[in-house]
C-alpha positions as CSV (number, residue, x, y, z in Angstrom):
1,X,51.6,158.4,144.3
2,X,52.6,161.4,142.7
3,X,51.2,164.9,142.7
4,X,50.6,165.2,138.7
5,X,48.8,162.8,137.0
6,X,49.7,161.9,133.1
7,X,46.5,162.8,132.0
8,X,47.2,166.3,133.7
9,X,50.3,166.4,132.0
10,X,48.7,165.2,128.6
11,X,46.5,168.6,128.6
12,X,50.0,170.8,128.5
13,X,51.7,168.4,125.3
14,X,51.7,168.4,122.2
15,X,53.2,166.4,119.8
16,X,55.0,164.3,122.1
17,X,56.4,160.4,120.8
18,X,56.5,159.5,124.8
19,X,53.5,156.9,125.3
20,X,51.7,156.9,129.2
21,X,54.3,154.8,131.1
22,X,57.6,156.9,129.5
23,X,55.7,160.0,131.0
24,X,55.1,158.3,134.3
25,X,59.2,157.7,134.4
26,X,59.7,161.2,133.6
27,X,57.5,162.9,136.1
28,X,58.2,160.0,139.3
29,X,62.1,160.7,138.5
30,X,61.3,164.7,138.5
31,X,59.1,164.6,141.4
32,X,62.1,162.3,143.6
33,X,64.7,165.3,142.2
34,X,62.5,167.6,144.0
35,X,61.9,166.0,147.1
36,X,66.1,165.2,147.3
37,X,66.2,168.6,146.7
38,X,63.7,170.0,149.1
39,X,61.7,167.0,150.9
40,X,58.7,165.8,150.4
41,X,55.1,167.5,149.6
42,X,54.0,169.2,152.9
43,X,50.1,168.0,154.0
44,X,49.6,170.6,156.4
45,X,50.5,168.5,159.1
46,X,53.9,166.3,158.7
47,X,56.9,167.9,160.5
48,X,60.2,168.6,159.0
49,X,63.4,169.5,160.7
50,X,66.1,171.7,159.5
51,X,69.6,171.9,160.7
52,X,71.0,175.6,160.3
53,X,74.1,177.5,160.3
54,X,73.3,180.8,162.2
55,X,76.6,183.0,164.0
56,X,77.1,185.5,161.0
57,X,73.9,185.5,159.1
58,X,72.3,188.3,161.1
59,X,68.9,188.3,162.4
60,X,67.8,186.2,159.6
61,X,67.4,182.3,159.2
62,X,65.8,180.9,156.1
63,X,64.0,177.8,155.5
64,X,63.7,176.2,152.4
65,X,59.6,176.5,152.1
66,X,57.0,179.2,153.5
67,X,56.0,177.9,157.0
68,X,52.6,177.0,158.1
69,X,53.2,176.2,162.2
70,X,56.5,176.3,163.9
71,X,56.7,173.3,166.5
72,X,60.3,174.4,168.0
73,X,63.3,176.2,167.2
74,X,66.8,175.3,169.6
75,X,69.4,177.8,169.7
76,X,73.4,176.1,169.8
77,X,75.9,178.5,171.3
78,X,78.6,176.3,169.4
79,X,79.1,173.0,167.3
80,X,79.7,170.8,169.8
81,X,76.7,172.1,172.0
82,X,74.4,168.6,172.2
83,X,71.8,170.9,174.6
84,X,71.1,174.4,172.9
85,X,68.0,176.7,174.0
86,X,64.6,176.1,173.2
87,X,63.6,179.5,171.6
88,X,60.3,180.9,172.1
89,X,57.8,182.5,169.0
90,X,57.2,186.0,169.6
91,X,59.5,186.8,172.2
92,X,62.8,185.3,170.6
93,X,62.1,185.2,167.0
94,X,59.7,186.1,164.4
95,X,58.1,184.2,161.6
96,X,57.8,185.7,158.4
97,X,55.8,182.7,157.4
98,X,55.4,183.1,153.5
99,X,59.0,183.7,153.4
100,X,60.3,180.7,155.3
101,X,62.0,183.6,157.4
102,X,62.8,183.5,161.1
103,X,63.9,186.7,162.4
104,X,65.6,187.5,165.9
105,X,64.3,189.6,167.8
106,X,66.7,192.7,169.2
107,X,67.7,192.5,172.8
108,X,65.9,188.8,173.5
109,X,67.9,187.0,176.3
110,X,67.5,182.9,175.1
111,X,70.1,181.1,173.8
112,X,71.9,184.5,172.1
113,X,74.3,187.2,173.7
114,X,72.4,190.4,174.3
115,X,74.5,193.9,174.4
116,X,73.9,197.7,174.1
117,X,71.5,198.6,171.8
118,X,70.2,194.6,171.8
119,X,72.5,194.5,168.8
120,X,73.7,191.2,169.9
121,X,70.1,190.1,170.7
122,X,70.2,189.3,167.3
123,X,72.4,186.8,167.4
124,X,72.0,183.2,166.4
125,X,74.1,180.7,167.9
126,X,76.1,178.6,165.9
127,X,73.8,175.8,164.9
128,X,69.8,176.3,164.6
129,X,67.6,173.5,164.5
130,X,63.8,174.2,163.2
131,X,61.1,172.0,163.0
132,X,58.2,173.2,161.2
133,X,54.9,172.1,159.5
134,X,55.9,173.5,156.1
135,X,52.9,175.5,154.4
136,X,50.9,173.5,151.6
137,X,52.3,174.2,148.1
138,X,51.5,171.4,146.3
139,X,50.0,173.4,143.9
140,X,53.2,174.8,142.6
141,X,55.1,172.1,143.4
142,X,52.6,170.2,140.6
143,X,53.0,172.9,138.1
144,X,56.9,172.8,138.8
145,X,56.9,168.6,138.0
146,X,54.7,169.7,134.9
147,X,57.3,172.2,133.9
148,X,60.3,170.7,134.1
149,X,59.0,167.0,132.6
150,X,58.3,169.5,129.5
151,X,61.4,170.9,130.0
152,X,63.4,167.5,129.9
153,X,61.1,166.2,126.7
154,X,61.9,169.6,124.6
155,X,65.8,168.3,125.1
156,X,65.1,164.6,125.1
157,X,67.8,162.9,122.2
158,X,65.8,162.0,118.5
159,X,66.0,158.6,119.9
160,X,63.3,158.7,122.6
161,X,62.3,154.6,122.1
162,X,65.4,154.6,124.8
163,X,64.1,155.7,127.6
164,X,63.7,152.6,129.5
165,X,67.6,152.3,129.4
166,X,69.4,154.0,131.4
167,X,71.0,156.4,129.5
168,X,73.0,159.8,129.6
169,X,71.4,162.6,127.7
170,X,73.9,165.2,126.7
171,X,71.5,168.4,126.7
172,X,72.0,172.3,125.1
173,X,73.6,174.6,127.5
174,X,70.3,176.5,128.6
175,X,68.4,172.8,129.5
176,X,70.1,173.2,133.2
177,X,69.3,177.0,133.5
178,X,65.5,176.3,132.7
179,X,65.8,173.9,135.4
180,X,67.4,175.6,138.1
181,X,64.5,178.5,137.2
182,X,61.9,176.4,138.1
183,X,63.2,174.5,141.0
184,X,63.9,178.3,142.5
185,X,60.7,178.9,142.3
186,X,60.3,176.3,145.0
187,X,62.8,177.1,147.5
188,X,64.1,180.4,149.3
189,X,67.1,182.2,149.2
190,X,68.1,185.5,151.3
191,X,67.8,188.2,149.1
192,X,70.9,190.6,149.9
């Protein structure tokens, strides 16, 4: 079931040759590019793990949505560590949870090398695994699928009766720039 509906998307088009079930293709093949890209609509309750590099990234580890609960966060000293270090919230890390941030804390003894000043306290090991109850976005996730379904239909080809096919669409240059726009608008990168 996806999150937008094509009556929803009905009341942002105008104009548009593509009947009910064409629009339906277009936004359940947007949607499935978003969840490859960042997983599937958060609930408020379905746990997602993450797998992340930490060692030279500083204190900070970013996730890829805001964070509404952490369930547990294990600390790898090295690759081939199968074990790693439960962390604990609060004493270990910090959540910046509209961020998707998880910060070290400075001097913290778990699963990290601690040193004069707690400067090494801040250290990650080399692998981080985080699983989280993401925080509910579904909101602008929906308005993402919305704008990036009129995003492909402004470059769809004259011959839009093809769309059944499977076909390659050759767009303008700025087509994949309007799409990376919105899809960053769903994820986080650390700003530097």
């Amino acid at each position: 079931m996806s999150l937008l509906t094509v009556s929803e998307l009905r009341l942002t088009l105008t104009g548009t040759p593509l009947d009910d079930p064409d629009l339906q293709i277009l936004i359940d093949r947007t949607e499935q590019e978003i969840t490859d890209e960042i997983g599937p609509p958060g609930n408020g309750s379905a746990t997602f793990t993450e797998l992340l590099q930490g060692s030279n990234n500083g204190p900070d580890l970013y996730l890829l949505r805001p964070v509404d609960t952490i369930a547990t966060v294990t600390n790898f000293d090295s690759l081939s560590d199968q074990t790693g270090a439960v962390l604990v919230e609060g004493t270990d890390f910090f959540t910046w949870n509209n961020e998707g941030r998880l910060q070290r804390i400075s001097g913290s003894f778990n699963g990290g090398l601690s040193g004069i000043n707690g400067l090494l306290g801040t250290h990650w090991g080399s692998k981080v695994t985080v699983e989280y109850v993401p925080a509910n976005q579904n909101a602008l996730r929906k308005k993402s699928i919305a704008d990036l379904v009129l995003n492909v239909i402004a470059f769809l080809p004259v011959k839009s009766e093809e769309i059944h096919k499977e076909y390659e669409i050759e767009y303008q240059s700025n087509f994949e720039l309007e799409w990376k726009k919105v899809m960053d608008r769903l994820k986080f990168a650390p700003v530097i």
